[in-house]
matplotlib code that plots the C-alpha trace (Angstrom):
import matplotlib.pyplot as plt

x = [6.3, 7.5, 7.9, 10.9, 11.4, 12.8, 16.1, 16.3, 19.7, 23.1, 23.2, 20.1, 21.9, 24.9, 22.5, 20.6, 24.2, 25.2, 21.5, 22.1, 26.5, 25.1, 23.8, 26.7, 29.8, 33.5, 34.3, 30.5, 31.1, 34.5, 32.7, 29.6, 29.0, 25.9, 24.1, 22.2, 19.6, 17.0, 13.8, 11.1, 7.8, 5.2, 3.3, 5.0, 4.0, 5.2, 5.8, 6.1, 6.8, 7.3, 8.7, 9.7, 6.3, 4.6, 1.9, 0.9, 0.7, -0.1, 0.1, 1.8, -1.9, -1.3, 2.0, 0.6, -2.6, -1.9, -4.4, -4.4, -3.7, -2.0, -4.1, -3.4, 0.4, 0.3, -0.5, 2.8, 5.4, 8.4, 7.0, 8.2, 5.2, 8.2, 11.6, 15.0, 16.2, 18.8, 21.5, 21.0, 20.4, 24.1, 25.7, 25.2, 25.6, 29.2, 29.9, 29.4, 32.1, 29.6, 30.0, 29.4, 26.2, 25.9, 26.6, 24.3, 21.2, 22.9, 22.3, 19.7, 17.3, 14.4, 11.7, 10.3, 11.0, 10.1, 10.3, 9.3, 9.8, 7.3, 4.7, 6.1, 5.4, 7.5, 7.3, 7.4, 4.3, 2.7, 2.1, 1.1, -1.8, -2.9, -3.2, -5.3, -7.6, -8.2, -8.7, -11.9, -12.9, -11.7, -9.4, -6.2, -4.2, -2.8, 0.9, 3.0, 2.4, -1.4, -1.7, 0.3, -1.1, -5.2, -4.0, -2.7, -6.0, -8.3, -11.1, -10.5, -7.5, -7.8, -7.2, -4.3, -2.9, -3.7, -1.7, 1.9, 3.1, 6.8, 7.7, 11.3, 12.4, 14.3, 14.2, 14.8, 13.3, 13.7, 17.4, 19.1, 22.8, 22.8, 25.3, 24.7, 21.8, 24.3, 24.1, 20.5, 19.9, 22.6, 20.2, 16.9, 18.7, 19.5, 16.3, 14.9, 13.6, 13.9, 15.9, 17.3, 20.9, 22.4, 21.4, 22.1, 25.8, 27.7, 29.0, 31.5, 31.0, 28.5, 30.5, 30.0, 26.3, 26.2, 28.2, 25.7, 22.5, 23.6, 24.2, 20.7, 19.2, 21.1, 20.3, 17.0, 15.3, 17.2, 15.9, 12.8, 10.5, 9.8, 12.1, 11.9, 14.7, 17.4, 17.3, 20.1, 20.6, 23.3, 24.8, 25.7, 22.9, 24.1, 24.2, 20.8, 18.9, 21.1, 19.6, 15.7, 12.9, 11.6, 7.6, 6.9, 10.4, 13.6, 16.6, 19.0, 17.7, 16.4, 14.6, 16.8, 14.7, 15.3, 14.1, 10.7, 10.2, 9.7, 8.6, 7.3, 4.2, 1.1, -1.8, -4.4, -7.7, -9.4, -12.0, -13.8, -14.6, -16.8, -15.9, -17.6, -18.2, -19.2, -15.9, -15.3, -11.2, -9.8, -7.8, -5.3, -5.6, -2.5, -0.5, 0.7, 4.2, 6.4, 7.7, 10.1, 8.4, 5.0, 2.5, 1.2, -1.8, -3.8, -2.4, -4.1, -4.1, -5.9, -8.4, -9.1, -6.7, -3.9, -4.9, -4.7, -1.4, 0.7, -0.9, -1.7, -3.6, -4.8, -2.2, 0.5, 3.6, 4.0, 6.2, 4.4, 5.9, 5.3, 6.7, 6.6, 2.6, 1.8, -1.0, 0.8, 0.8, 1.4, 4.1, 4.5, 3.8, 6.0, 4.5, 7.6, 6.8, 3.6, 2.4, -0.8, -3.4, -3.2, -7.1, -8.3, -9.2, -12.9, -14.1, -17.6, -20.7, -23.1, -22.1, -20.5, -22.4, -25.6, -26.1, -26.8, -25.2, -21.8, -20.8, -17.2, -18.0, -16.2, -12.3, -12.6, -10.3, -12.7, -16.4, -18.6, -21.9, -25.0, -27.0, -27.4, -28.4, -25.6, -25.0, -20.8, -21.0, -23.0, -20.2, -17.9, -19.0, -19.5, -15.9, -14.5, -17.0, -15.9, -12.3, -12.5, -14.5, -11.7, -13.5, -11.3, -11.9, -14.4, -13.1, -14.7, -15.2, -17.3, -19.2, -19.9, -20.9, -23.4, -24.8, -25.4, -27.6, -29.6, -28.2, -27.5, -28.9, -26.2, -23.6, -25.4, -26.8, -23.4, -24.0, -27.5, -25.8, -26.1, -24.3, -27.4, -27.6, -24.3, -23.8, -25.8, -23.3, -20.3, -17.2, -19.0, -18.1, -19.4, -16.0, -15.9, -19.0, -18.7, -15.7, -16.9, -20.3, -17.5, -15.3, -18.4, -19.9, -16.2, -16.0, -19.3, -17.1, -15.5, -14.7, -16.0, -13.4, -13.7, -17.6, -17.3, -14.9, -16.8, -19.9, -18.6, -19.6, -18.1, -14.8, -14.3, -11.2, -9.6, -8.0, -11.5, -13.2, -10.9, -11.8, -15.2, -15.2, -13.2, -14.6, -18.2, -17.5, -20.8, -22.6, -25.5, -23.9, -22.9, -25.9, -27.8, -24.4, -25.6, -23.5, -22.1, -21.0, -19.0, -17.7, -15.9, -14.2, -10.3, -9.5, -13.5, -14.1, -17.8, -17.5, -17.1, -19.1, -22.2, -20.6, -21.0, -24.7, -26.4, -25.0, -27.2, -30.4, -30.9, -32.8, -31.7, -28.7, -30.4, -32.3, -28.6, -27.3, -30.3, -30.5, -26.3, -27.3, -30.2, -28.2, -25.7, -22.9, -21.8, -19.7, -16.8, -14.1, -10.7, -7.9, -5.6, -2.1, -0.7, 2.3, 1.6, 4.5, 3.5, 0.4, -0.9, 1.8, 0.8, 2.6, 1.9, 4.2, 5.3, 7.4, 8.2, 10.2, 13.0, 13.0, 9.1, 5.7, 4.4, 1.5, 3.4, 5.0, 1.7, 1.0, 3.5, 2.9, -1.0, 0.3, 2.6, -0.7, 0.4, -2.2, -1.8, -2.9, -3.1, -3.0, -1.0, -2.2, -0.8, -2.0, 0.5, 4.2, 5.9, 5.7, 8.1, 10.1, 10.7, 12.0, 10.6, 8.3, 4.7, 3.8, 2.9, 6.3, 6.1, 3.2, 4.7, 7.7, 5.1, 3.3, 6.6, 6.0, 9.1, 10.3, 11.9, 13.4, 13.2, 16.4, 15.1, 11.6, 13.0, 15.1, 12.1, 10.5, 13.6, 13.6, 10.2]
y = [-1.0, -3.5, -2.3, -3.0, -5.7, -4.2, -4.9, -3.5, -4.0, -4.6, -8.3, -7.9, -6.4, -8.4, -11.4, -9.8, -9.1, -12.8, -14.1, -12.2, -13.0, -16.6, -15.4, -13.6, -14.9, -13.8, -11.2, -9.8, -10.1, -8.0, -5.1, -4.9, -1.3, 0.6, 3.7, 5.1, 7.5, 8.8, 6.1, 9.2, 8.3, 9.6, 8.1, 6.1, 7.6, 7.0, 9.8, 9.4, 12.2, 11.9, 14.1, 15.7, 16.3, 14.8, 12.5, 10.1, 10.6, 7.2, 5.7, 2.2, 0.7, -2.9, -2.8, -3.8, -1.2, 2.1, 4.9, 7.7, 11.0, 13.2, 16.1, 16.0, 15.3, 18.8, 21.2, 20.3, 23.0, 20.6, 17.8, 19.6, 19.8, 20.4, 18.5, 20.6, 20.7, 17.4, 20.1, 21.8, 18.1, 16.9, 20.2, 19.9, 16.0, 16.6, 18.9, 15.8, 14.7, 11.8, 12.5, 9.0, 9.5, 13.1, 11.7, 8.6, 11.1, 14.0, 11.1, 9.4, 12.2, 11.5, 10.6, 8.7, 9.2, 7.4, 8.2, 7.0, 9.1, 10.1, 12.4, 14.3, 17.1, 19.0, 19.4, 23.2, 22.4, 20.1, 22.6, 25.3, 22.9, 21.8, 25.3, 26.2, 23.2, 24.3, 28.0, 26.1, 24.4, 20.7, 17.9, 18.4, 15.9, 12.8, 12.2, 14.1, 10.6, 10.5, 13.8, 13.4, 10.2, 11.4, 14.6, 13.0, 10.5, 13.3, 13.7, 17.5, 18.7, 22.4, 20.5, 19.2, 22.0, 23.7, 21.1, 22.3, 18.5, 17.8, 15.2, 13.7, 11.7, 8.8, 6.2, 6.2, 3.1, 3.9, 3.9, 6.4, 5.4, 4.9, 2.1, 2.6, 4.3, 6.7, 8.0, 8.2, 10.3, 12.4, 12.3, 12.9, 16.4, 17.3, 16.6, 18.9, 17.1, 17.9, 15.1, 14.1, 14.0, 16.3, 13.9, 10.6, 9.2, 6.4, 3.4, 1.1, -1.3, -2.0, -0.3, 3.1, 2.2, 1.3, 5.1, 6.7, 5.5, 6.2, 9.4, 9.8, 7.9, 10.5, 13.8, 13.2, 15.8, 18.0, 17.0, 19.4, 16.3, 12.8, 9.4, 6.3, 4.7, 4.5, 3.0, 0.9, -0.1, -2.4, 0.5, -1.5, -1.5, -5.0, -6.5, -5.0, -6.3, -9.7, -10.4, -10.5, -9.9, -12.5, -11.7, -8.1, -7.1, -6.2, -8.7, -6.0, -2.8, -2.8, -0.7, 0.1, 0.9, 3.1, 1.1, 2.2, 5.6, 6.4, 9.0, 9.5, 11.7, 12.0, 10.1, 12.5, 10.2, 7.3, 7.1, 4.4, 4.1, 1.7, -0.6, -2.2, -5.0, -3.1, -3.7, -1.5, -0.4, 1.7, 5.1, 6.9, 10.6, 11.9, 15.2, 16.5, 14.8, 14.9, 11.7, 11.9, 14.6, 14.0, 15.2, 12.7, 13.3, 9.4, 5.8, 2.4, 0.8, -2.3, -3.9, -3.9, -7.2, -5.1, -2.4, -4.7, -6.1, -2.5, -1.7, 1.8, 4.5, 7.8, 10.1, 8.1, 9.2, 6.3, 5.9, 6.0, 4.2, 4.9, 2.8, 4.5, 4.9, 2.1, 3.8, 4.7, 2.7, 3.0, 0.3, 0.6, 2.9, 4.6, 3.6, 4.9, 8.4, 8.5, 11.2, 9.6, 11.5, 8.7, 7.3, 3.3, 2.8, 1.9, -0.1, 0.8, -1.7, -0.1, 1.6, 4.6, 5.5, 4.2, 3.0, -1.0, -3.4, -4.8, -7.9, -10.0, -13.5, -16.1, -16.9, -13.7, -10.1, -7.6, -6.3, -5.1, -3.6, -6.1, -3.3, -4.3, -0.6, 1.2, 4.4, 4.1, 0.1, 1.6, 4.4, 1.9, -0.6, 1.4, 2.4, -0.9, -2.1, 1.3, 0.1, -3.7, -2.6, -0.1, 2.9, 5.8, 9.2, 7.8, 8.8, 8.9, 12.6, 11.8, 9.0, 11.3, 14.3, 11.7, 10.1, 13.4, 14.7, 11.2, 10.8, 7.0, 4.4, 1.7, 0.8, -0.1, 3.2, 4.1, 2.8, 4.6, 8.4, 10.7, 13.9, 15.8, 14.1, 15.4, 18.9, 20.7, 19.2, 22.2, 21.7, 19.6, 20.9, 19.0, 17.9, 16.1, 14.8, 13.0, 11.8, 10.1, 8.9, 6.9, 5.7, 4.3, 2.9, 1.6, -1.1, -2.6, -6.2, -7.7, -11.2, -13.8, -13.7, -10.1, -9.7, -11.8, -10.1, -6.8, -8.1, -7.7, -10.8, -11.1, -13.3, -13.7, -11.7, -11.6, -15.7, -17.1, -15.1, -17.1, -20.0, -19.4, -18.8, -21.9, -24.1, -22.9, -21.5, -19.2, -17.2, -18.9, -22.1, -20.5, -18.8, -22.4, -24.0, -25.4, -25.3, -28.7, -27.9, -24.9, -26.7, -28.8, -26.9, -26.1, -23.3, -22.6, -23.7, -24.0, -20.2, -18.7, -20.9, -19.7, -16.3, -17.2, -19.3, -16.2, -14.1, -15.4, -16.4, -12.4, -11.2, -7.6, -8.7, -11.1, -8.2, -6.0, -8.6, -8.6, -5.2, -5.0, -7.1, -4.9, -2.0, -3.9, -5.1, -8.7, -11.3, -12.2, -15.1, -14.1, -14.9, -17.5, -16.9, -19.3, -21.0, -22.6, -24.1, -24.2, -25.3, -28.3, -27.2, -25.2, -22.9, -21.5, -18.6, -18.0, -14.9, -12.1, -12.0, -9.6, -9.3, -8.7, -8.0, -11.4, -10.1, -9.8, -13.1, -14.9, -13.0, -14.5, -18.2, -17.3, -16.0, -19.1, -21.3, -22.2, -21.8, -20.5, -21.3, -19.9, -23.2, -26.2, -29.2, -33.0, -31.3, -28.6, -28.9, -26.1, -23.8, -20.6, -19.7, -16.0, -14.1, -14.8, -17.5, -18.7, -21.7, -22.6, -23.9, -26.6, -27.8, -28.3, -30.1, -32.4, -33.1, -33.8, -31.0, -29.7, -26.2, -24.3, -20.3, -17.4, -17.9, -21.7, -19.9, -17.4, -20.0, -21.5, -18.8, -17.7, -21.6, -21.0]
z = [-13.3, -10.1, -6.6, -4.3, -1.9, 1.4, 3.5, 7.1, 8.4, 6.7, 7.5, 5.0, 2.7, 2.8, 2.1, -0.9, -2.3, -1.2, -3.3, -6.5, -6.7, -7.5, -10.7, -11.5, -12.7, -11.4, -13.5, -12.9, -9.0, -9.0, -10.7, -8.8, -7.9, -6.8, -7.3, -4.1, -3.4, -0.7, -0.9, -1.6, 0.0, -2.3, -5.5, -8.6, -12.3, -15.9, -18.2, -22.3, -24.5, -28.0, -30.2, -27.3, -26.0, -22.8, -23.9, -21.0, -17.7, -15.1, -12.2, -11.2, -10.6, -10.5, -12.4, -15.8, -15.9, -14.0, -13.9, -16.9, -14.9, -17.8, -17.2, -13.5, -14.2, -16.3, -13.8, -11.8, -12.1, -12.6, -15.0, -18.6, -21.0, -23.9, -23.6, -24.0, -27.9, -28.8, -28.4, -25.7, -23.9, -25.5, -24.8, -21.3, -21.4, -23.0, -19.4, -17.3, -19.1, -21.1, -25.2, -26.0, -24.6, -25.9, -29.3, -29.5, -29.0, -31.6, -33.9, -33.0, -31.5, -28.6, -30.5, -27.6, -24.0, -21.2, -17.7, -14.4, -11.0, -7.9, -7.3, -3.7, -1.8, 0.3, 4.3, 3.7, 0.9, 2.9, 6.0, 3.8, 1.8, 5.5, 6.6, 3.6, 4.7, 7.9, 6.7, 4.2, 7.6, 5.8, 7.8, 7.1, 5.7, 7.7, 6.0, 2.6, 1.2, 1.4, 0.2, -2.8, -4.2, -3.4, -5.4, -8.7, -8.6, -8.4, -11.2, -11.1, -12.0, -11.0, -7.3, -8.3, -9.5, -6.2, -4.2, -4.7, -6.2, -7.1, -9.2, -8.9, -12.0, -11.1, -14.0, -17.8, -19.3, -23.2, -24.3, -25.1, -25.1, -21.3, -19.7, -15.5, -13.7, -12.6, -16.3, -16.2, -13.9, -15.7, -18.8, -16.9, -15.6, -19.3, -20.4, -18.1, -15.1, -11.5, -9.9, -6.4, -8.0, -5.6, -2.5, -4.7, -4.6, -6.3, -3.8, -5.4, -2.6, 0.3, 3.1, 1.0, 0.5, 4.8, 5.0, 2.7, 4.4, 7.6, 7.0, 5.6, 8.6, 11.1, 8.8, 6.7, 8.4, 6.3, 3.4, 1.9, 1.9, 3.6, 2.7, 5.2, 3.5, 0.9, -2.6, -3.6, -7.2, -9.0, -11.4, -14.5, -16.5, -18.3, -15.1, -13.4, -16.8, -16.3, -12.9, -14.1, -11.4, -8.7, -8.6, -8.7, -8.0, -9.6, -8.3, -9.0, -6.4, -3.1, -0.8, 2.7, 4.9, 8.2, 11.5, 13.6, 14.7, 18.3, 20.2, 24.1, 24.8, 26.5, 26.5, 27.3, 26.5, 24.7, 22.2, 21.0, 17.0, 15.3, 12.0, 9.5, 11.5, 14.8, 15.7, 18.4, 18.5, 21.0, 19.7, 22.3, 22.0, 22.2, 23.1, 19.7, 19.0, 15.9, 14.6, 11.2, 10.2, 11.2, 14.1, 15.7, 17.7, 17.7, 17.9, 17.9, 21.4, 19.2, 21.3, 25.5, 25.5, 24.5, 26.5, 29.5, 28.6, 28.5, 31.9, 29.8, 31.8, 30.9, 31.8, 31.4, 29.3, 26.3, 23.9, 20.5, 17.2, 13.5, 10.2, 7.1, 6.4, 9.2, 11.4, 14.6, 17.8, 21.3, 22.4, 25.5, 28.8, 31.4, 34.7, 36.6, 35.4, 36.9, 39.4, 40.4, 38.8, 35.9, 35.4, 34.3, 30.7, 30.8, 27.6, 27.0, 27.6, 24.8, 21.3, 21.1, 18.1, 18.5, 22.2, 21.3, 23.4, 22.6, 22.7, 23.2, 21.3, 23.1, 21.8, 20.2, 22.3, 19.7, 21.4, 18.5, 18.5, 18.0, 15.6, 12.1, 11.4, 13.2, 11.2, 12.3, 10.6, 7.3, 6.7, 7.4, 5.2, 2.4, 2.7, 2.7, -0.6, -2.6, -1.9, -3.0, -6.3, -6.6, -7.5, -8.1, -7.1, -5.0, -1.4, 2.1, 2.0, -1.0, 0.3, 3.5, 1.1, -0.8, 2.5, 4.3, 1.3, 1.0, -2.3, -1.4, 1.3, 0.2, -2.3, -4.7, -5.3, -6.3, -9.5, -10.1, -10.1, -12.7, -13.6, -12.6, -9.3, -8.3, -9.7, -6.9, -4.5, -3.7, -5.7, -8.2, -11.4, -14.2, -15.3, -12.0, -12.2, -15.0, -14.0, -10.6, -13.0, -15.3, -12.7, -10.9, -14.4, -15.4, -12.2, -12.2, -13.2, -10.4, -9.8, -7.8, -5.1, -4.5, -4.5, -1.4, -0.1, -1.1, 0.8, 4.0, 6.0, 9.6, 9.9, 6.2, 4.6, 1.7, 1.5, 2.8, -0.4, -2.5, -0.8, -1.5, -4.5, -5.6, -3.7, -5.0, -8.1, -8.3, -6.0, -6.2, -4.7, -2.2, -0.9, -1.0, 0.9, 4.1, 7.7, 6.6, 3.3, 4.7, 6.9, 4.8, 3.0, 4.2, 7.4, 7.9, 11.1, 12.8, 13.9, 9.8, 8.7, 11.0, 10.1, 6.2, 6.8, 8.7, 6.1, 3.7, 5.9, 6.3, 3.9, 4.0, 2.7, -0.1, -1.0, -1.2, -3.6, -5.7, -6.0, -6.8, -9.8, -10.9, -11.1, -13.4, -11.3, -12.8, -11.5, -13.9, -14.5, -12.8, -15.4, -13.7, -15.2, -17.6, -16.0, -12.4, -11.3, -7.4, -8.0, -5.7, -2.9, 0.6, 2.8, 6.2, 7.2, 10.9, 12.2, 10.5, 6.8, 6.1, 2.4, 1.8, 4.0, 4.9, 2.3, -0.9, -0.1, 0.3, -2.9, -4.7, -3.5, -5.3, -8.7, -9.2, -8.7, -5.0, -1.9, 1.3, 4.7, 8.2, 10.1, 10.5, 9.2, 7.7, 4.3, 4.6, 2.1, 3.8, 7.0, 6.0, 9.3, 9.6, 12.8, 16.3, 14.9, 17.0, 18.1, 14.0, 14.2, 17.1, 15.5, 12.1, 14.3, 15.8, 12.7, 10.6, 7.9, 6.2, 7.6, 5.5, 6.1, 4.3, 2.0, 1.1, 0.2, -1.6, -3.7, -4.4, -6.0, -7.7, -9.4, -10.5]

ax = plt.figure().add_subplot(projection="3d")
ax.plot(x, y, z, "-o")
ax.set_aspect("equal")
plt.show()
């Protein structure tokens, strides 16, 4: 299953249109025509039936292995258990005026189906399920999106089927006489799924696909359920399968996505919360305010830096912006509309949590608390190690749950529960039990790369990990390294490195590894793909891209052997220039290292 790369104005779209007419010949070009629909913001699953009955049920996981949730995907109202009979699916296929099609599956039948669409929940759904959580005394949930993907992962599926999912088919893989995508979602309505087809529309060119989503952008909020864009798809089915897939993502469909959401409020307060790291990140409290559909009620003012740079006050009215499931932010504050009541933002000298002294370390805008033995940093971290071992089902409220009833003192006690252990626990049934017990049991492998990355060391992230762990190649190694040996290796300047050496000098964390490894967690050999075709070269982005999230780009420079870097160097091939690039690009300019932009980038992945 691939994801969409994203477009966020027409001139975008007139150059993906511009990047995929090179692949197409004349004839191909003339007859380029589109099939649109809303962008629904929820969570991407597969369905097979065969013999007309629904077998699997998964998730888009990585894109190769997703996550086996039939039983959950069987309590939903609108996912068919049974498909309609042949001819009761050709009858009405033969009304939309397609025989051909109607024909092909009179004689060839459906002995398998395969269909992919989204797990959704409505606004209307969404208020009621919160309402129920608050009745139970639980948090209600923060966005449609979160609530529908935590509800087709859970281990249980009577909570499922108490969530009031949707599923919208949007995709027919297997063939079944089908020439555009237009027609499929013709079929998928026959067969007897719910689809969007009354909201979709055909576009024979890209001003109708700029009318279309316009529309949408002016009048989603009548729509029963959340989109933050439009989906844009070539129709011909020749054509689509014709123009292949770049990385992860079809060339032949984007994603067109609606620009920030803004709103102005109050900021009535500031708290203070406290990461894995004792970071210690400011959060705006804000007078309840709907943006596309959702109440906002706290934003990220980031660090005291930032606060110092908006000039924010408490009091003041802001204006407050939210992309799609980015956590919202306040942008900017309205000093004219003050009345002189507004009060100074103090950042706090001692922990919030725990009362230890903070501390700013110098080049750094983040305070943190000093106390190894914070109880906010503990929660924290377990968070963050439960979500680089990927456990599933495995969710803060859980974590909390386990914590509060001493049923663990770190991660690695994770992998020591039983059935037993958490049965007395409320809403434990033993289903669910030994569903958590397997999932646990199921990611005790892990790479090199990630265990790092899992350990949670101060300054090092995801890229240093891999860094790491190539440079080292076992753990060992790198435990023994000393200050200069870290040192030496590429973008690990003298602060990581002391990060990285006092890491593992403490021996409370020693004794964490050792016991990780007694409890049966082993480090494994990441499988490099075959084909490296960028290997040896080394970019450094700058600016912001328009077709991808700087992330997935990096992403893609790493799975076709290439490496990337955060800083500018003599050892660097090429610095990617996006929009409003940083001073990354004077510096490349000064060293004499090829600049490329996005387009060039992009062509090189496409040659590769």
């Amino acid at each position: 299953m691939l994801s969409l790369n994203d477009a966020f104005s027409e001139k975008d779209m007139e150059n993906w249109v511009e990047r995929i007419s090179k692949l197409l010949t004349k004839e191909e070009i003339e007859k380029l025509d589109f099939f649109c629909e809303p962008k629904l913001d929820g969570l991407a699953i597969e369905l097979i039936y065969r013999d007309g009955i629904f077998t699997i049920g998964s998730t888009r996981g990585d894109g190769i292995y997703g996550e086996n949730v039939t039983e959950n995907l069987k309590t939903i109202e609108s996912v068919p258990l049974r498909l309609r009979e042949v001819e009761e699916v050709a009858q009405d296929l033969e009304r939309e005026g397609e025989k051909e099609i109607a024909d092909f599956i009179k004689e060839n039948g459906l002995k398998e189906v395969v269909v992919r669409g989204e797990a959704i929940i409505t606004k209307k759904n969404f208020e009621l399920v919160n309402k129920e959580q608050e009745k139970l005394g639980e948090s209600p949930f923060a966005n449609p999106r979160n609530l529908a993907a935590g509800s087709i992962r859970q281990l249980d599926p009577k909570i499922t089927a108490k969530r009031r999912l949707d599923v919208s088919a949007y995709d027919l893989v297997s063939f079944h006489g089908q020439k555009t995508h237009e027609q499929e979602h013709k079929i998928l309505h026959a067969l007897g799924f719910k689809t969007n087809n009354k909201y979709c529309r055909y576009c024979k060119n890209l001003q109708e696909v700029f009318e279309y989503r316009n529309y949408w952008l002016k009048n989603r909020e009548k729509l029963p359920y959340e989109i933050d864009g439009i989906v844009v798809q070539v129709n011909d089915n020749r054509i689509f399968q014709k123009l292949g897939v770049v990385g992860k993502a079809p060339r032949g469909a984007i994603a067109f996505k609606f620009p920030l959401k803004q709103a102005t409020t109050i900021l009535k307060d500031v708290k203070f919360q406290v990461g894995r790291t004792g970071a210690v990140t400011p959060v705006a409290i804000l007078e309840p305010v709907e943006i596309g559909g959702v109440t906002i009620t706290r934003a990220t003012l980031h660090n005291e830096d930032m606060i110092k740079k908006l000039g924010v006050k408490i009091g003041d009215t802001v204006v407050v912006g939210r992309a799609g499931d980015v956590i919202p932010e306040v942008v900017q504050a309205l000093p004219e509309l003050r009345t002189g009541k507004e009060k100074e933002i103090q950042f706090p000298k001692e922990c919030p949590v725990c009362g230890s002294k903070l501390e700013k370390p110098i080049g750094e805008a983040i305070w943190r608390c000093t106390n190894p033995k914070c109880p906010a940093k503990e929660r924290r971290y377990f968070y963050h190690f439960v979500k680089v071992f990927d456990i599933v089902g495995l969710g803060p409220k859980i974590i909390d749950r386990l914590l509060d009833e001493g049923l663990i003192e770190d991660p690695a006690d994770l992998f020591t529960l039983k059935e037993g252990d958490l049965l007395p626990l409320e809403r434990f049934a033993e289903k669910s039990a030994k569903n958590l017990v397997n999932a646990i049991q199921s990611r005790k492998e892990i790479p090199l790369a990630r265990f790092i990355y899992a350990l949670g060391i101060r300054n090092v992230g995801e890229e240093t990990a891999e860094d790491l762990a190539n440079h080292f190649k076992s753990l060992e190694k790198l435990k023994n390294a000393t200050l200069p040996q870290l040192q030496m290796i590429r973008d690990i300047g003298p602060v990581v490195a002391q990060s990285i050496y006092r890491f593992f000098r403490d021996e409370r964390n020693l004794k964490f590894i050792e016991k990780l490894m007694k409890v049966g967690v082993k480090i494994v050999e990441e499988k490099k793909p075959e084909k490296q075709p960028l290997k040896g070269l080394i970019f450094v982005f700058t600016g912001g891209l328009e077709s991808m999230a700087r992330e997935e780009a990096k992403k893609k420079v790493k799975e076709l052997g290439g490496e990337v870097t955060e800083s500018v160097s003599k050892r660097v091939n090429y610095v990617v220039v996006g929009k409003n690039p940083g001073s990354k690009l004077e510096k490349a300019k000064k060293l004499g290292i090829k600049t490329i932009t996005e387009k060039e980038f992009l062509d090189i992945l496409k040659k590769e």
